[in-house]
C-alpha positions, -999 to 999 in steps of 0.1 A, spaced: 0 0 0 12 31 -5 10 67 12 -14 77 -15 -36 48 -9 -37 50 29 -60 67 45 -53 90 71 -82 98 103 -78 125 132 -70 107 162 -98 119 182 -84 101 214 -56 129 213 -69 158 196 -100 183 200 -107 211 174 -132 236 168 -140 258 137 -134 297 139 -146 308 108 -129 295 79 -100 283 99 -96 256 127 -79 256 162 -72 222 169 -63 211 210 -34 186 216 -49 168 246 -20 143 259 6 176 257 -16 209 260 -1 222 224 -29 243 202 -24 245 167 -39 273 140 -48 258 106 -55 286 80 -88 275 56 -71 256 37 -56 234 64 -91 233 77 -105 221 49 -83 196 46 -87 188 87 -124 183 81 -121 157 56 -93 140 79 -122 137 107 -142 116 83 -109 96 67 -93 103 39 -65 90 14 -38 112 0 -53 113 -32 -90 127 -17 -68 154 1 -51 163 -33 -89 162 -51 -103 185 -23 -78 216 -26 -78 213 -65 -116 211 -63 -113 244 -40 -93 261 -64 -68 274 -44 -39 254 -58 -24 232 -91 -24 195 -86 15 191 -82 14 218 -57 -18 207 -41 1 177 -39 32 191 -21 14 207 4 -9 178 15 27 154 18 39 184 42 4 188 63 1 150 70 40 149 78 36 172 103 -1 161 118 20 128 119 45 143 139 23 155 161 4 122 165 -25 143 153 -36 117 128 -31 77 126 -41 54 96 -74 48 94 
């Protein structure tokens, strides 16, 4: 399997979040950490809640407009490397 065909899901045993608008404040509960995501980090966090592959990620920011595949692509690697980091996210 590869990264594109895993799916990713918020690990809601560790994380809270709430919506602000168009952007997201998301609650580290295991080490008290908050995090800002911009909207289109928050877009991409509300299709995490649900599970989502690498590949949906990718679709949903071209489908918003905001970016070109390749760098729609780029950025969605660099958000779930760092949620990963975190231990934000888990495979689903």
């Amino acid at each position: 399997m590869t990264q594109q065909d895993t799916a990713y899901r918020v690990d809601s045993t560790r994380v809270t979040w709430r919506e602000t608008g168009e952007e997201a404040v998301l609650l580290d509960l295991q080490e008290s950490v908050y995090f800002g995501l911009d909207r289109s980090g928050a877009l991409l966090w509300r299709r995490l809640v649900g599970g989502a592959t690498t590949e949906d990620l990718v679709d949903t920011l071209v489908g918003d407009g905001a970016v070109d595949r390749a760098r729609a692509r780029a950025d969605v690697t660099a958000f779930l490397a760092d949620l990963g980091r975190y231990g934000l996210t888990r495979a689903a």
